[in-house]
C-alpha positions as CSV (number, residue, x, y, z in Angstrom):
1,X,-18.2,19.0,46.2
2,X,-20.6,19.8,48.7
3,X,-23.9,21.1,47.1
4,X,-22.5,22.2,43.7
5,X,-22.4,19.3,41.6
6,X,-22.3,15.7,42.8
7,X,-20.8,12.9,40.9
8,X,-23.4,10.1,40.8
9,X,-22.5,6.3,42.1
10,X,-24.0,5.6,38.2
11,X,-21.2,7.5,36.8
12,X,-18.4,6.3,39.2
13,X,-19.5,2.9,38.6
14,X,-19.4,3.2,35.1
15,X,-16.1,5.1,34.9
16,X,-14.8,2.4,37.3
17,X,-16.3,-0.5,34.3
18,X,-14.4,0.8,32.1
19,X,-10.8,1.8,33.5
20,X,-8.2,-1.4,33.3
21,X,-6.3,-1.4,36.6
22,X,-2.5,-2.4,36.8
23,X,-3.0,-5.3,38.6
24,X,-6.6,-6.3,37.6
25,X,-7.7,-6.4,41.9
26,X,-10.1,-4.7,44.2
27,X,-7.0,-2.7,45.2
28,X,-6.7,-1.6,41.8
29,X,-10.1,-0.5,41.5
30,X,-10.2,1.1,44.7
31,X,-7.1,3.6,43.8
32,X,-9.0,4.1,40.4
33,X,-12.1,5.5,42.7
34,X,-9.8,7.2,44.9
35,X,-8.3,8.8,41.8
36,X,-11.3,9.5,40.2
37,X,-12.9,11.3,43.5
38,X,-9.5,13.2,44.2
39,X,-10.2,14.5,40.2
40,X,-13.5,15.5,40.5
41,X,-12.8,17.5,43.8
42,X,-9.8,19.6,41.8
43,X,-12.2,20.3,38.9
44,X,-14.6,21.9,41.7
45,X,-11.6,23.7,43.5
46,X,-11.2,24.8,39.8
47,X,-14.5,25.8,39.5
48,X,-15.0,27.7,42.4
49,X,-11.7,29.4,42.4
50,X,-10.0,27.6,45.1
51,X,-6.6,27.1,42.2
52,X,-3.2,28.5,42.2
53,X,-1.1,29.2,39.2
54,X,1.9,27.7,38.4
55,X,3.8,30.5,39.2
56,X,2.2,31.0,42.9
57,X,2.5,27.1,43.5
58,X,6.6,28.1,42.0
59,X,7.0,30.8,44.6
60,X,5.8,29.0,47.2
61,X,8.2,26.2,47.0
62,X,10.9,28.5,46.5
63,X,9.6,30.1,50.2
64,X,9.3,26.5,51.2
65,X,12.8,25.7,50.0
66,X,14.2,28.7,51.4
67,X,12.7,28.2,54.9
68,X,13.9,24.6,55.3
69,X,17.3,25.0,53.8
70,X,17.7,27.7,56.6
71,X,16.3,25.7,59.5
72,X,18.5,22.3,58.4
73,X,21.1,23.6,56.9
């Protein structure tokens, strides 16, 4: 997220206001940030063409798969 677009602490506070965490704690609230930062860095991966479609993340696991069955077994 760099220089493109910033998320304001105004908008992550006020997102964090209004999410209900399982457990009602700080450690509930800090996952919800952590959630909510890991979102907003996907969106701008998105953005910037930094995805994979299904099917490559597919054929990569398959490769993955492949590999490791080999290796173990």
């Amino acid at each position: 997220m760099n220089n493109k677009e910033e998320v304001s602490i105004e908008k992550i506070n006020e997102l964090l206001k209004k999410s209900e965490t399982d457990d009602g704690t700080f450690y509930g609230a800090l996952y919800d940030l952590y959630l909510l930062i890991g979102i907003a860095k996907g969106i701008d991966d998105i953005k910037n063409g930094r995805g994979i479609t299904l099917e490559e993340l597919h054929k990569e696991m398959e490769e993955l798969y492949e590999s490791t069955s080999r290796r173990f077994g």
